[in-house]
VOGU-3710 file (C-alpha; in Angstrom, 3 decimals, decimal comma):
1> xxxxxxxxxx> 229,799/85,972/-81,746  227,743/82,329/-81,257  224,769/82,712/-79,895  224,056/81,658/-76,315  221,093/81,281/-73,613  223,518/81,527/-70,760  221,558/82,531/-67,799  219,332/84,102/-69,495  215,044/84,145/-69,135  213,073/83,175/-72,028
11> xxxxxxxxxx> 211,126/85,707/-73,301  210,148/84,197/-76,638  210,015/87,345/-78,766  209,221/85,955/-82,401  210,547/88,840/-84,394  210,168/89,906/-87,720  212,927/88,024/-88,922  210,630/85,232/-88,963  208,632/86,628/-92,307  211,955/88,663/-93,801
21> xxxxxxxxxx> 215,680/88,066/-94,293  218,451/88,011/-91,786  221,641/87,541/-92,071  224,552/87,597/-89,171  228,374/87,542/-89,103  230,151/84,735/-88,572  230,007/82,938/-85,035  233,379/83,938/-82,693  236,143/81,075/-82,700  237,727/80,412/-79,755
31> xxxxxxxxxx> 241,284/78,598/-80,456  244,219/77,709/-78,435  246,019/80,601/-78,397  243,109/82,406/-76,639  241,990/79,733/-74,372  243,611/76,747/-74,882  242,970/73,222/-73,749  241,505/73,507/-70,700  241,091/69,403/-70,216  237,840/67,009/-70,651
41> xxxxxxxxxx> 234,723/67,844/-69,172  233,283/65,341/-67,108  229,445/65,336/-67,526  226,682/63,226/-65,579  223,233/63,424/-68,265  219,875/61,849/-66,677  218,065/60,614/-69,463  219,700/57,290/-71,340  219,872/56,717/-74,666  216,548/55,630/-75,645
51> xxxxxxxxxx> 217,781/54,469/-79,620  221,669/55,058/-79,572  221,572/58,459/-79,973  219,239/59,236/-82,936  218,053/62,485/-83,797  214,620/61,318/-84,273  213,738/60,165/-81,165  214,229/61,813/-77,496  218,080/61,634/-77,737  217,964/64,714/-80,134
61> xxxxxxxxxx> 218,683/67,073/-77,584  222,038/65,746/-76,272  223,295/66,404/-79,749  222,477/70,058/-79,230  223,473/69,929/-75,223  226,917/68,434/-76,274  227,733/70,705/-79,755  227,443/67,467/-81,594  225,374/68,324/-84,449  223,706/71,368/-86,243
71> xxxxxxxxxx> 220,687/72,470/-87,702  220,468/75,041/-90,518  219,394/77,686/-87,606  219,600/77,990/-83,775  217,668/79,829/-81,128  219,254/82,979/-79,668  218,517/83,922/-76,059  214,978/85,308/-76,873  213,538/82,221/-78,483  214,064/83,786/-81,940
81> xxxxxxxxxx> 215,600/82,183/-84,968  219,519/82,276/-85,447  222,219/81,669/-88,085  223,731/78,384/-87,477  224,392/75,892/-90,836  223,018/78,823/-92,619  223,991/82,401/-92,384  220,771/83,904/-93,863  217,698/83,386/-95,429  214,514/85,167/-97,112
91> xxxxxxxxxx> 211,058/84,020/-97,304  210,350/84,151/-101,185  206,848/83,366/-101,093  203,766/81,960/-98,916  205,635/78,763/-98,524  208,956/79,158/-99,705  212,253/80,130/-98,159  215,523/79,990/-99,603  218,682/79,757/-97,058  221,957/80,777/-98,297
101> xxxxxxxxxx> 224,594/78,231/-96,096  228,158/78,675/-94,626  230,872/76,895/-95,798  231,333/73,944/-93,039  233,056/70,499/-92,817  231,306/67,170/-91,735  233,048/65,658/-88,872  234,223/62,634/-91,398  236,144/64,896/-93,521  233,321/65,390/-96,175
111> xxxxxxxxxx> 231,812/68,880/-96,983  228,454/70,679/-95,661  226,614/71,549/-98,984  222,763/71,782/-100,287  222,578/68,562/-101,144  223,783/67,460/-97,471  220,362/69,360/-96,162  217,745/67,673/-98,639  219,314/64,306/-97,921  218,644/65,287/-94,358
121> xxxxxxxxxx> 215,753/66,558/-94,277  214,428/63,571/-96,704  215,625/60,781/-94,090  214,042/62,997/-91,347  210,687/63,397/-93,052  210,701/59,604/-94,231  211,730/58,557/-90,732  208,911/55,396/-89,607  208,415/57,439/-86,413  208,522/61,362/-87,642
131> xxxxxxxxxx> 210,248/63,328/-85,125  207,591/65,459/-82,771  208,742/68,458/-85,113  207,393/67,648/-88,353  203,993/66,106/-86,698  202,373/69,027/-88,143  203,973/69,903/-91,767  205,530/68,767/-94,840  209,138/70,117/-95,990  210,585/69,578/-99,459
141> xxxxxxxxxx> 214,350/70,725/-99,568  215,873/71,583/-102,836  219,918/72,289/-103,937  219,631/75,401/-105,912  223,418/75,281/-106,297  226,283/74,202/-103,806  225,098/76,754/-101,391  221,970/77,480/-101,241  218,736/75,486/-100,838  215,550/76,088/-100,871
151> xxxxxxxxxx> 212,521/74,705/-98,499  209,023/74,815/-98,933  206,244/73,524/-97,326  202,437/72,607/-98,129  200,873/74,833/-96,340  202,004/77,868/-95,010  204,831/77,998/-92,196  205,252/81,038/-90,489  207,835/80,112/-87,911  209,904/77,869/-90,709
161> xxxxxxxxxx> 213,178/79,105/-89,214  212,266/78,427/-85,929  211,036/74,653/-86,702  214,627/74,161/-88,402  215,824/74,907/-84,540  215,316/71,763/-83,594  218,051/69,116/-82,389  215,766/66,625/-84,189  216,512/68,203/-87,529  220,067/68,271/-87,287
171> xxxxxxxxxx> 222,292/67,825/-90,515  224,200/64,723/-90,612  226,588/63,593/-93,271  225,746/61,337/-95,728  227,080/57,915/-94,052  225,084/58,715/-90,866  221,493/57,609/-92,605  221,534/53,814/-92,311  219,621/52,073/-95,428  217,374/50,000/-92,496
181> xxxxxxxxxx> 216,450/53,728/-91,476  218,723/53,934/-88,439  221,027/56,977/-88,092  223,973/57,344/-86,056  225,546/60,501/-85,245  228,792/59,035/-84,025  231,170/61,066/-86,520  228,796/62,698/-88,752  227,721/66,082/-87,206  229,053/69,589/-87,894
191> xxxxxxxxxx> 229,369/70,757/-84,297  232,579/71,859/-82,771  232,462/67,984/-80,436  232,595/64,518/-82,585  231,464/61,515/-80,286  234,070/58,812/-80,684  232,266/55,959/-78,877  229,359/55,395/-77,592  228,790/52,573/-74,731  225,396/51,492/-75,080
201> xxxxxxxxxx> 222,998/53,396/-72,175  226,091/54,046/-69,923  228,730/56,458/-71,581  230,301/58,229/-74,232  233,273/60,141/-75,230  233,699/63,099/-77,356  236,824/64,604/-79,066  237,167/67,966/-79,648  236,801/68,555/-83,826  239,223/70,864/-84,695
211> xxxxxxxxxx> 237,882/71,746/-88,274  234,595/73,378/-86,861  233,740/76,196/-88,984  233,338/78,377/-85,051  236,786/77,753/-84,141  238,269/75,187/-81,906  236,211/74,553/-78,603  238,040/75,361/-75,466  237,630/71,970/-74,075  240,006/68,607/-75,492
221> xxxxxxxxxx> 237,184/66,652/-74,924  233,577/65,733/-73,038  233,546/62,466/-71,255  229,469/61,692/-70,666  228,182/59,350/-67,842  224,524/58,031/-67,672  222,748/58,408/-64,142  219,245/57,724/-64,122  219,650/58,268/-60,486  219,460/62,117/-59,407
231> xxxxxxxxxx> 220,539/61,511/-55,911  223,729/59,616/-57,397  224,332/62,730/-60,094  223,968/64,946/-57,079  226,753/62,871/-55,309  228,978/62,206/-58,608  229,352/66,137/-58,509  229,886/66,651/-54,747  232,928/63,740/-54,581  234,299/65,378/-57,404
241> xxxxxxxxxx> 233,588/62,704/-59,592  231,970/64,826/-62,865  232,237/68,141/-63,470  228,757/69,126/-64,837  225,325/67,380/-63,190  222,401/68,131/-65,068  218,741/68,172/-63,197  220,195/67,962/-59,550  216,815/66,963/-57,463  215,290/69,255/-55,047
251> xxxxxxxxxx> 215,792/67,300/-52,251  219,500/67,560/-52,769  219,954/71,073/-54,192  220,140/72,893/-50,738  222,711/70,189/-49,873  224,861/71,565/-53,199  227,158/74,597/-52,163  225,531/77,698/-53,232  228,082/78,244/-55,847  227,412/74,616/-57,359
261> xxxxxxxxxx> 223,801/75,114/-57,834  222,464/77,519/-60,329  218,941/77,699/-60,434  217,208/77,750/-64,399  213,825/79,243/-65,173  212,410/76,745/-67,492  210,011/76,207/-69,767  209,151/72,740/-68,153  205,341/71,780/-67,131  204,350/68,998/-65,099
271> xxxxxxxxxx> 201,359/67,410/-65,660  199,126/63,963/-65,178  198,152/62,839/-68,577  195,155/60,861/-68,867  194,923/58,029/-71,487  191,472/59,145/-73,395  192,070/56,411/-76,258  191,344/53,603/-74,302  190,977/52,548/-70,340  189,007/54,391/-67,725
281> xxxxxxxxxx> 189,483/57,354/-69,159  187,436/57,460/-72,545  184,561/58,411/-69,829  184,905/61,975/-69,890  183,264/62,258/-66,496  186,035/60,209/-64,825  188,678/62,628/-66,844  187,286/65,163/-64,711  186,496/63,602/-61,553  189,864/62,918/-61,691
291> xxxxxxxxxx> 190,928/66,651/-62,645  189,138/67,876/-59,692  190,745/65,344/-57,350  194,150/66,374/-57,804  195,924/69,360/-56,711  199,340/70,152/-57,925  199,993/73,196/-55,934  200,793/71,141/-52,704  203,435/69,640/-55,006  205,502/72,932/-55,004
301> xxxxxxxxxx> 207,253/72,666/-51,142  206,585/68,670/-50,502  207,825/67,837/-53,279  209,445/70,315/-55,534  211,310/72,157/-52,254  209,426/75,251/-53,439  211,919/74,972/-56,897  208,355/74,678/-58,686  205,242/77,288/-59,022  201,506/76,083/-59,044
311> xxxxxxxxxx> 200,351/75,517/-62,702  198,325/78,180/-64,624  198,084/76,487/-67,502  200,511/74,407/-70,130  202,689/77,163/-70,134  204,289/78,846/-67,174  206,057/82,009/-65,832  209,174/81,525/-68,326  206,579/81,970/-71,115  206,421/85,548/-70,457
321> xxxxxxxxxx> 203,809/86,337/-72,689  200,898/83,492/-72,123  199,706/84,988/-68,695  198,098/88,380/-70,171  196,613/86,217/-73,485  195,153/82,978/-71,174  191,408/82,327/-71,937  188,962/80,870/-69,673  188,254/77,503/-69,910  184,464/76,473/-70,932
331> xxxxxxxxxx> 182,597/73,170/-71,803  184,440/70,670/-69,554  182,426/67,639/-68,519  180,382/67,340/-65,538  182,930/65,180/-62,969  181,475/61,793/-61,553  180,883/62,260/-57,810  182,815/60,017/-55,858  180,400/57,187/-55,716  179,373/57,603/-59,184
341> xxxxxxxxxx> 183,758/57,062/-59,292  183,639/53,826/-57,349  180,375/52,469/-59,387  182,179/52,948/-62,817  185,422/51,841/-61,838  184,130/48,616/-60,024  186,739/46,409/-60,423  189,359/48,071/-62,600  192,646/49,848/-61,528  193,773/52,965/-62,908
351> xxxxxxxxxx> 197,679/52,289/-64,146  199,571/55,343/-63,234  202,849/55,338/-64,804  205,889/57,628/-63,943  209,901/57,491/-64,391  212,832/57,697/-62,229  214,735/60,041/-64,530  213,076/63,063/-63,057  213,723/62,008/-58,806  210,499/64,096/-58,246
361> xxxxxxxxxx> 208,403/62,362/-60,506  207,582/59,363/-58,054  207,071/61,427/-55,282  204,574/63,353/-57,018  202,791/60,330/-58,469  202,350/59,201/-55,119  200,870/62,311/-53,645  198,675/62,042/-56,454  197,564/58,090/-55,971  196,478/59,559/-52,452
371> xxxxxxxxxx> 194,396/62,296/-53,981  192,626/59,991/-56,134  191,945/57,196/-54,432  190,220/59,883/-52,256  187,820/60,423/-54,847  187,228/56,858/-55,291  189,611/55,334/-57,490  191,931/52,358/-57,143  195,524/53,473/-58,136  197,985/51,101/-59,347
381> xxxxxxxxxx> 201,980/52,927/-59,858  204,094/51,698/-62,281  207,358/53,590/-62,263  210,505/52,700/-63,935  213,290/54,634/-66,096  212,071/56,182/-69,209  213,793/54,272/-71,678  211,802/51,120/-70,266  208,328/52,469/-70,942  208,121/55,158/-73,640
391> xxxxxxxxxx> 206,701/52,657/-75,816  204,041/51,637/-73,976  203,150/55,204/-73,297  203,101/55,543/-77,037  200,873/52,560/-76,899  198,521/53,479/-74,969  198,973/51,216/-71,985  198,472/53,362/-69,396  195,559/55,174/-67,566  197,923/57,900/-66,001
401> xxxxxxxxxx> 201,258/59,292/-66,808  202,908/62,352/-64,305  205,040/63,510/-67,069  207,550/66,081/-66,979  207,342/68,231/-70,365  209,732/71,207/-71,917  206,309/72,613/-73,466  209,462/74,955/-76,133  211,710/72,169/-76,832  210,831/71,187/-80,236
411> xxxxxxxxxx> 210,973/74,585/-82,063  210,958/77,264/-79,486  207,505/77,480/-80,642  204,510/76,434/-78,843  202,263/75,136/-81,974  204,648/72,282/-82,647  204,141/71,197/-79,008  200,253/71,294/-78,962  200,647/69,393/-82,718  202,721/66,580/-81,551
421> xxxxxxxxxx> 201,104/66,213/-77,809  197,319/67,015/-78,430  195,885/66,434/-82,027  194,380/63,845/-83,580  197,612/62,667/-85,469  199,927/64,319/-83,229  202,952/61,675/-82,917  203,646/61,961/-79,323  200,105/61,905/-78,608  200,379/59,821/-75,075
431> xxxxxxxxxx> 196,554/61,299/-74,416  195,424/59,240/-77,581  193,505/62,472/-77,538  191,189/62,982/-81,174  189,242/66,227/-80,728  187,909/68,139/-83,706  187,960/71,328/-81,858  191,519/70,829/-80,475  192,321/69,679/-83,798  191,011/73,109/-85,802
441> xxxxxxxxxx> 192,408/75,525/-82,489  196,035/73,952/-83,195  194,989/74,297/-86,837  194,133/78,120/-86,966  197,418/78,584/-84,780  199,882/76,774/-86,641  198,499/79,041/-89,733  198,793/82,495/-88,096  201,909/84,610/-89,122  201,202/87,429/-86,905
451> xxxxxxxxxx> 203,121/86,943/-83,612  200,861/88,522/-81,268  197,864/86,989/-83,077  199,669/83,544/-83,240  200,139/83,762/-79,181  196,379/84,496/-78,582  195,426/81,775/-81,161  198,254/79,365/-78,888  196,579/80,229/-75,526  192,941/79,587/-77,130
461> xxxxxxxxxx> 193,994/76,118/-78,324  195,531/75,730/-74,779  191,579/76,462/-73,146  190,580/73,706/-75,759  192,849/71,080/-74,881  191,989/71,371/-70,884  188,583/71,520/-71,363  189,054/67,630/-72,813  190,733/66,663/-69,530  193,495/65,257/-71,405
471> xxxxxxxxxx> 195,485/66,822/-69,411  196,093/68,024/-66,296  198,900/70,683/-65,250  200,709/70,359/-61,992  203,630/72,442/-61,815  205,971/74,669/-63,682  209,033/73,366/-62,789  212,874/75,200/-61,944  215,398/73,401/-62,990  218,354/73,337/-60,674
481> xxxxxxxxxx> 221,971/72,630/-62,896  224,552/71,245/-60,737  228,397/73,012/-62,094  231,683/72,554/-60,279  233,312/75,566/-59,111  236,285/75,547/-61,607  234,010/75,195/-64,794  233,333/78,022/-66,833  230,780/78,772/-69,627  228,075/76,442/-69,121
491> xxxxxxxxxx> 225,129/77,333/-70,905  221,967/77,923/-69,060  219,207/77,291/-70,851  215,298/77,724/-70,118  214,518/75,342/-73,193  217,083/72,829/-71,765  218,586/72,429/-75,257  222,012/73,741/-74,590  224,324/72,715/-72,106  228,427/73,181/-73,515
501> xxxxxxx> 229,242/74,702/-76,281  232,907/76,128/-77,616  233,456/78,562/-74,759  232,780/76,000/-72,278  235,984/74,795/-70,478  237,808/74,316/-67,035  239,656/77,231/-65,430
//
């Protein structure tokens, strides 16, 4: 049967599939006869498109919340790697696995073969901005024959299948890879919903695609509405308006009926991130001045509604196994007393950035402005949607940035997180953080095969990376998912990749 997270805690147990073979039956079809059309789902998403849907940038993961598109594997409700595009694979040597695929139809009528995954995997890997996934390694994908490929990597890859996880490294058809580099997934994915159109930021509308190799999805159809706002999503599913409201804000979940709002252990970490490429915050004394000023655990009821729990670390309570491996953290700077603060800072403002995606983010930003212009900073907020400032986070243009983070999204597998976020040529590295020690903890992780030994390895890269004062955790966040009473089989999901999938539908 397909694999689901549905209500589920994450437990991330990397098994030993990871260094053998697996293979699994096919995935359970659902068709008319034993479900039928149950209607269009009317869903409200918070996050816009930031480049029309691409796989390589944030947008990824509405192509796995809506059964767009595919990747060669999936994650099951552990964190482990599943069948998906490919119904088994063996590792064949230090860096080489070979993946034996299902037979499977492109949404545009053409057929799922080898070559479809190293033309993938190419564009993906030659994209100008990699996706976070591949910050950290190298895949070459080879057609052995019509149905089997094989993928190897420079250096060793332990957690290959889980990597291929990711919504970023879906497998598009041919036509979707645009020769100026863009990609459009309009048409062109595998999954059991084909988007038809797609209206700029606002909407879209998907069909249901009748020639998935899974069977035909319960649902006709998924009509998708853009809110930024999460008061307005909140009230879009209380008039009735959408079906499905992801990321209702605390402030309005007690206002939800109880059997609306369904409560998701999640994977998600709060955290100010402090700019240490440029700005105040190359002085590593001011990094922890401002560390010491803020407190994220007064966050959890003022802010969060008590949907939150005080940060331990990068990586919260749904982690279950990071608490009995966390290391203590050494080495961190001395902080600058507050005069020492106001003497250094003379005359500059520290620009702390949020977005209105996440409606707690502002609140908390300003609870933190207090905090810090307590120790003797003067705090400037700059808060808009997300799609309006990504790239100057990229950029560097900030001091600050409260960021909410799904620390498993990538891979289900915390190495590619730390790669992308923390090292030296990590591509989503907002910190503009270059530390040799981070660099060779994330290092000596990334290389590890042995689970248990790859978790401790994890946790002591974690201590490295908050001893810079990079960054600073808040709060592991709940995630409340707003679902109207007559809607079945919505998938809840700790790593907030899934959302509807075949068996989703209306009573």
């Amino acid at each position: 049967m397909r694999t689901t997270s549905r209500g589920l805690f994450l437990t991330l147990a990397l098994t030993p599939l990871l260094a053998g073979c697996f293979v699994s039956g096919e995935q359970g079809s659902g068709s008319d006869a034993e479900g039928g059309s149950a209607g269009r789902l009317r869903v409200a998403l918070a996050v816009p498109p930031v480049q029309a849907l691409s796989p390589y940038s944030n947008d990824a993961t509405v192509l796995s919340k809506l059964s767009v598109a595919e990747g060669l594997t999936a994650l099951d409700k552990n964190g482990a790697a599943a069948p998906s595009l490919a119904k088994s694979w063996t590792q064949t040597g230090p860096t080489t696995w070979t993946f034996e695929l299902r037979k499977a139809t492109f949404q545009d009528g053409t057929p799922f073969t080898a070559e479809s995954v190293v033309n993938a995997l190419a564009h993906a890997d030659a994209a100008e901005t990699k996706p976070r996934v591949l910050s950290d390694v190298t895949l070459t994908a080879k057609a052995e024959d019509a149905d089997t490929v094989t993928i190897s990597t420079k250096a060793a890859d332990p957690v290959l299948p889980l990597r291929l996880a990711s919504p970023a490294l879906a497998i598009l058809s041919g036509k979707a890879y645009g020769k100026d580099g863009t990609v459009s997934p309009v048409g062109t994915g595998t999954g059991p919903f084909e988007i038809t159109k797609l209206t700029g930021k606002s909407k879209a509308a998907l069909d249901r695609y009748d020639g998935y190799w899974g069977g035909k999805a319960k649902a006709s159809g998924i009509d998708v509405t853009w809110i930024a706002d999460g008061t307005a999503r909140a009230n879009a599913l209380r008039g009735g308006d959408v079906d499905i409201a992801e990321w209702i804000p605390t402030a309005q979940a007690k206002l939800l009926d109880d059997k609306t709002r369904h409560e998701v252990p999640s994977v998600r970490t709060d955290s100010l991130v402090l700019n240490t490429g440029s700005g105040l915050f190359t002085d590593p004394a001011l990094r922890a001045a401002a560390r010491e000023a803020v407190n994220g655990s007064v966050l959890v009821d003022s802010v969060f509604g008590g949907y939150a729990d005080p940060a331990q670390g990068l990586f919260g309570p749904a982690v279950s196994w990071a608490a009995g491996k966390r290391v203590e953290v050494t080495g961190r700077a001395e902080a600058a007393t507050t005069a020492q603060v106001k003497a250094r800072t003379k005359g500059k403002t520290l620009r702390l950035a949020t977005y209105t995606n996440r409606a707690e983010l502002p609140e908390a930003a300003t609870v933190l402005q207090q905090q810090l212009e307590k120790a003797g900073f003067t705090v400037k907020q700059d808060v808009r949607e997300y799609t309006q400032m990504e790239a100057d986070l990229l950029a560097g243009k900030y001091d600050g940035l409260v960021f909410s983070r799904v620390t498993l999204l990538d891979t289900g597998d915390a190495v590619a997180y730390l790669a992308s976020d923390f090292t030296s040529d990590g591509v989503y590295n907002i910190a503009g953080l270059k530390d040799s020690k981070v660099d060779r903890a994330v290092k000596s992780a990334a290389e590890e095969g042995d689970m248990p030994k790859r978790q401790q390895k994890i946790m002591e890269a974690e201590a490295e990376i908050l001893r810079t004062d990079a960054v600073v955790p808040l709060v592991h966040e709940k995630v409340v998912q707003g679902i109207a009473t007559d809607v079945d089989g919505v998938l809840l999901d700790p790593r907030e990749r899934s959302l509807i999938d075949v068996d989703t539908r209306l009573k």
